[in-house]
LOBATI-156567 format. One record per residue (C-alpha): residue number from 1; x negated, y negated, z negated. Coordinates in Angstrom, 3 decimals, decimal comma. Layout:
! residues N
<r NUM; <X; Y; Z>>
...
! end
This chain:
! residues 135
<r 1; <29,178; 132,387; 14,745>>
<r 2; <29,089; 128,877; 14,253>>
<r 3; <32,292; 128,567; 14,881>>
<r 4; <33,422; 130,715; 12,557>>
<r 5; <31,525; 129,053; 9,511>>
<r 6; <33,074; 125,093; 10,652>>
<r 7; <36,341; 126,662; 10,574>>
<r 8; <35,672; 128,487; 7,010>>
<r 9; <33,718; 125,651; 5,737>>
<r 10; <37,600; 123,100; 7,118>>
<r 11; <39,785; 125,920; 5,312>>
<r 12; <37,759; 125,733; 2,024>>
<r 13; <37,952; 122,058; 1,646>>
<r 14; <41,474; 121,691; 3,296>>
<r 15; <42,749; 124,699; 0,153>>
<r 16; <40,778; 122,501; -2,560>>
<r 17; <42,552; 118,888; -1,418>>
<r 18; <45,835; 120,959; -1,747>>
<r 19; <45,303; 122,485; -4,911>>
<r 20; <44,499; 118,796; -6,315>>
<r 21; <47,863; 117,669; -5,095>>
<r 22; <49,229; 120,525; -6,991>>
<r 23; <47,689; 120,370; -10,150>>
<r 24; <48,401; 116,753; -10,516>>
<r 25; <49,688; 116,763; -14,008>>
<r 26; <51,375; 113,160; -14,331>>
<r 27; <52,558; 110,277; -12,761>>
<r 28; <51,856; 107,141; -13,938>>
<r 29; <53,197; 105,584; -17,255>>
<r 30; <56,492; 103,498; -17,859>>
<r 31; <58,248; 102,130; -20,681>>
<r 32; <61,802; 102,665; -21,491>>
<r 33; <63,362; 100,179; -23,781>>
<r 34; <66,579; 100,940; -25,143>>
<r 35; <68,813; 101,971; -28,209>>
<r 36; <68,303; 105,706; -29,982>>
<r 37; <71,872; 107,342; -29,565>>
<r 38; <70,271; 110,934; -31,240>>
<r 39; <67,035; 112,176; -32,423>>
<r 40; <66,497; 116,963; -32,270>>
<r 41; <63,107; 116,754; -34,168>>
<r 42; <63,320; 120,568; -33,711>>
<r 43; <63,341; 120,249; -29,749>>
<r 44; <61,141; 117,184; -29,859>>
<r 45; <63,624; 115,274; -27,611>>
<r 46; <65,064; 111,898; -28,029>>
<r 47; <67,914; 110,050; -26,335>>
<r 48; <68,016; 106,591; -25,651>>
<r 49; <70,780; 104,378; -23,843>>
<r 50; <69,363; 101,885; -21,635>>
<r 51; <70,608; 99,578; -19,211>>
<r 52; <71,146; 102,225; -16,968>>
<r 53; <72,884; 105,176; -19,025>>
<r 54; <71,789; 107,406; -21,297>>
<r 55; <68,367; 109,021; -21,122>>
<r 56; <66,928; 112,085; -22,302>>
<r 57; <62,990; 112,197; -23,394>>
<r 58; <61,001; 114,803; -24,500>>
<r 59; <58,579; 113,884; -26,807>>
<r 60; <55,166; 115,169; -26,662>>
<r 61; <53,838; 116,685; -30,344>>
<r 62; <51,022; 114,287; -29,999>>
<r 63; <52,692; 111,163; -29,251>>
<r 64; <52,382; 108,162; -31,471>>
<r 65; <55,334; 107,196; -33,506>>
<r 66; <54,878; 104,000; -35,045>>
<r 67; <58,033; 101,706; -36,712>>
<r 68; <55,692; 98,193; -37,452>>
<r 69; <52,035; 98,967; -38,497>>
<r 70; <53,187; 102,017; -40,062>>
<r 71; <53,038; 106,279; -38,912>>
<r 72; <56,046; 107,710; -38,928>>
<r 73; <57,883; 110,811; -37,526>>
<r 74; <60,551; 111,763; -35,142>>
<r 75; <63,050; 112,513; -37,375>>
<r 76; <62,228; 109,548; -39,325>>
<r 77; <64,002; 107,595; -36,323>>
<r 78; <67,675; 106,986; -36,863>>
<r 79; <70,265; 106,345; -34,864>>
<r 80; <71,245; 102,875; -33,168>>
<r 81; <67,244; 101,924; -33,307>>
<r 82; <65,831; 99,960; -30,844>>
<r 83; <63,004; 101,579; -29,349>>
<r 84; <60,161; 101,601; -26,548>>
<r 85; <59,026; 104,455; -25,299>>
<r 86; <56,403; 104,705; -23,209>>
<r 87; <56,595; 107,862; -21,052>>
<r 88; <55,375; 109,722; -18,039>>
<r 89; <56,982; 112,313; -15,710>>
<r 90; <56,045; 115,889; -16,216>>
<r 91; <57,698; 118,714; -13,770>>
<r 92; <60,332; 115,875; -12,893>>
<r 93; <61,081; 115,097; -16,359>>
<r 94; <60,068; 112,175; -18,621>>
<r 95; <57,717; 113,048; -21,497>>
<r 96; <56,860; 110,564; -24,240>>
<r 97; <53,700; 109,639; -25,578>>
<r 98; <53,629; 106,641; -27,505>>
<r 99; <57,461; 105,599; -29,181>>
<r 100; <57,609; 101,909; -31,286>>
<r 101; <60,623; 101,267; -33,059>>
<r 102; <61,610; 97,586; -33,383>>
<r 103; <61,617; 96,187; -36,887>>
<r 104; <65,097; 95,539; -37,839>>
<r 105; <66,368; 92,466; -38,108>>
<r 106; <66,516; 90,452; -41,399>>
<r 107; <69,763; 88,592; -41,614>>
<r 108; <69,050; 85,810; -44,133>>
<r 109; <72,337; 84,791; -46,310>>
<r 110; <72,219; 81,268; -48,104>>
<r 111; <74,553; 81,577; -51,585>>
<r 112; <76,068; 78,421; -52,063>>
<r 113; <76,350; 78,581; -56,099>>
<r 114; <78,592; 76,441; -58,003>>
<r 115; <78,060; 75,324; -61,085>>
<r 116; <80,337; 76,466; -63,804>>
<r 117; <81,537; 73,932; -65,748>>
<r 118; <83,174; 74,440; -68,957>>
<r 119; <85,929; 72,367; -69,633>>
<r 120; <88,158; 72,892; -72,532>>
<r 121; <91,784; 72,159; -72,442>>
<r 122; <94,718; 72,295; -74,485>>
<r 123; <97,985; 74,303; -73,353>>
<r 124; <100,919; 73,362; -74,840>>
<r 125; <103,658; 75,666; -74,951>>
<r 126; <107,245; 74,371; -74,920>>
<r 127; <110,051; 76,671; -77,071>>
<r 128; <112,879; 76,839; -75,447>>
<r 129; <116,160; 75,242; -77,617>>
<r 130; <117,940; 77,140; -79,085>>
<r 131; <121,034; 78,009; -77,920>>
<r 132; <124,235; 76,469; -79,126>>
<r 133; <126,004; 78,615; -81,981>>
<r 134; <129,283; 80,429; -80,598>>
<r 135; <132,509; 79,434; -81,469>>
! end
């Protein structure tokens, strides 16, 4: 009898440390850095090239999507962004929850302007001579 309620009490506790393991829902979080190759707003998936190919993300309809300080949406991202994604695996696949684009660059351009001066000057023409009368 006692026997019997050890074992059931092991089998109980053994079942609930499994079911744990199962249920896990995430691994941890890890940023992918890397440049947007296409956005499907309607699947909520982006993909990104990084240094190691091209990788597909889901994005979760929660995640944060920030470009700067500033909210924005998935299909607000365009193409050849640069982009950090922080993400965590789901069911073997990477799901995003927080994407930042990178502000783009500013290319500053110097204009040299020269100053137009106005000079005035004097064409002469020349006339050709006339030609000398036939004989």
């Amino acid at each position: 009898m006692k026997l019997s309620r050890i074992l059931i009490a092991v089998l109980a506790c053994t079942s609930l440390l499994l079911a744990q393991e199962a249920t896990a829902p995430a691994k941890a979080k890890k940023a992918c850095m890397g440049t947007v190759v296409s956005v499907d707003a309607i699947a909520n998936t982006i993909i990104i090239k990084t240094k190691k190919g091209d990788d597909t993300i889901s994005v979760d309809p929660s995640a944060k999507i920030m470009s700067g300080k500033k909210d924005i949406s998935l299909g607000d991202i365009k193409a050849d962004s640069k982009v950090s994604v922080a993400c965590k695996t789901v069911d073997g696949k990477k799901v995003a929850s927080k994407i930042t684009v990178s502000a783009a660059k500013v290319v500053k351009t110097t204009k040299k302007t020269s100053e137009s001066t106005t000079s005035t000057s004097t064409t002469t023409t020349t006339e050709p001579a006339a030609a000398p009368a036939a004989k």
